[in-house]
N, C-alpha and C positions, 0 to 999 in steps of 0.2 A: 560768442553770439555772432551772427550772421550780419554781415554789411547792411545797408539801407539797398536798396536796388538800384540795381548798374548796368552795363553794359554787359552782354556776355564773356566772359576768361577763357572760355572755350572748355571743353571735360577730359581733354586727352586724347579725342580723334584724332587728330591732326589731319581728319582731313575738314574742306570749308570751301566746297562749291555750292554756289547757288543750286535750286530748285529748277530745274526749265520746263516741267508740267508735275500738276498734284502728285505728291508721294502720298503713302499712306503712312500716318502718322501715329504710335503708339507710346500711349505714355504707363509705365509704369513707375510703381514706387522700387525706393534705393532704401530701403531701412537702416541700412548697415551704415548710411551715410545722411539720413535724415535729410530725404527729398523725393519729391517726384523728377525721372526723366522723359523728356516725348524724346522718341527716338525715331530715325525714317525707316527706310524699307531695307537700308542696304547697314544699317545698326551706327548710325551717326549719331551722336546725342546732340542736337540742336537745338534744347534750351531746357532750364532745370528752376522746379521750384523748391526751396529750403524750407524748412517748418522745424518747430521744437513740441514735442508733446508736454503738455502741461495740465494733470490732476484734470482728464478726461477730454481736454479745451487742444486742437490741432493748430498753431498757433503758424502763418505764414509770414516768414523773416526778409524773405529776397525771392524777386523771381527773374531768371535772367534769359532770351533767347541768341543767339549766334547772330550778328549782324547780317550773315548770307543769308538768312531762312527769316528776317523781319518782314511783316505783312505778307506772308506767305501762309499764315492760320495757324502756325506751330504756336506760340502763344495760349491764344484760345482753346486749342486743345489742348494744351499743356492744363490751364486751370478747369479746365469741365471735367477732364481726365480726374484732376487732384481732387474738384469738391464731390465729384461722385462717390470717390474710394468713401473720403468723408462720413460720407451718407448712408454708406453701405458698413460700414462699421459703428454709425452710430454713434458718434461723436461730434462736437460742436466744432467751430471755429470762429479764430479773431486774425482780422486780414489786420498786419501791421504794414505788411507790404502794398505800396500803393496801386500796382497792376491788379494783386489779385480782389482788393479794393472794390477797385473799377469797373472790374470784372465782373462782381457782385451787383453791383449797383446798378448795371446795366443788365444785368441776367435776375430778376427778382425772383425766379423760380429755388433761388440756393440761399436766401436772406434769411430761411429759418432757420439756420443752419449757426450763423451768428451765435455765439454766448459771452 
């Protein structure tokens, strides 16, 4: 089972410079590895959400971004990214992870989504 949520471990880029204007941010799912990636423009993975599928329920374990790319919106796209897939598949979810929590609670529009 996945950690409580941390700081980013990084995904293997190796690489880890800051942002110096908006990149376009894409987050895609990692099935094979049970997570969402946002990744930038030039294919850096910059922060990753974990989930366990559970008897219909998308259940979010850990969400982590790269210390370089914090408050820089990778975050937020990361979970609008993740609850949308959600939605689009038609499946509920239970935020254990307290970003995407937060995330919720602040965006009511994805609160039906909850089971």
């Amino acid at each position: 089972m996945a950690q409580p949520c941390r700081g980013f471990e990084g995904a293997g880029s190796g690489y880890n410079r800051p942002m110096t204007e908006r990149a376009e941010i894409t987050v895609q799912e990692n099935a094979g590895q049970q997570r969402y990636e946002a990744s930038l423009e030039a294919g850096v993975v910059a922060g990753l959400a974990e989930y366990e599928d559970l008897d219909g329920v998308r259940v979010f374990t850990h969400t982590e971004v790269d210390d370089a790319y914090e408050g820089q919106g990778v975050g937020s796209a990361l979970a609008r990214g993740a609850l949308d897939d959600v939605r689009e598949r038609g499946l509920q979810l239970r935020a254990k992870c307290p970003f995407i929590k937060s995330y919720i609670e602040k965006h009511p529009e994805y609160a039906d989504l909850e089971g």
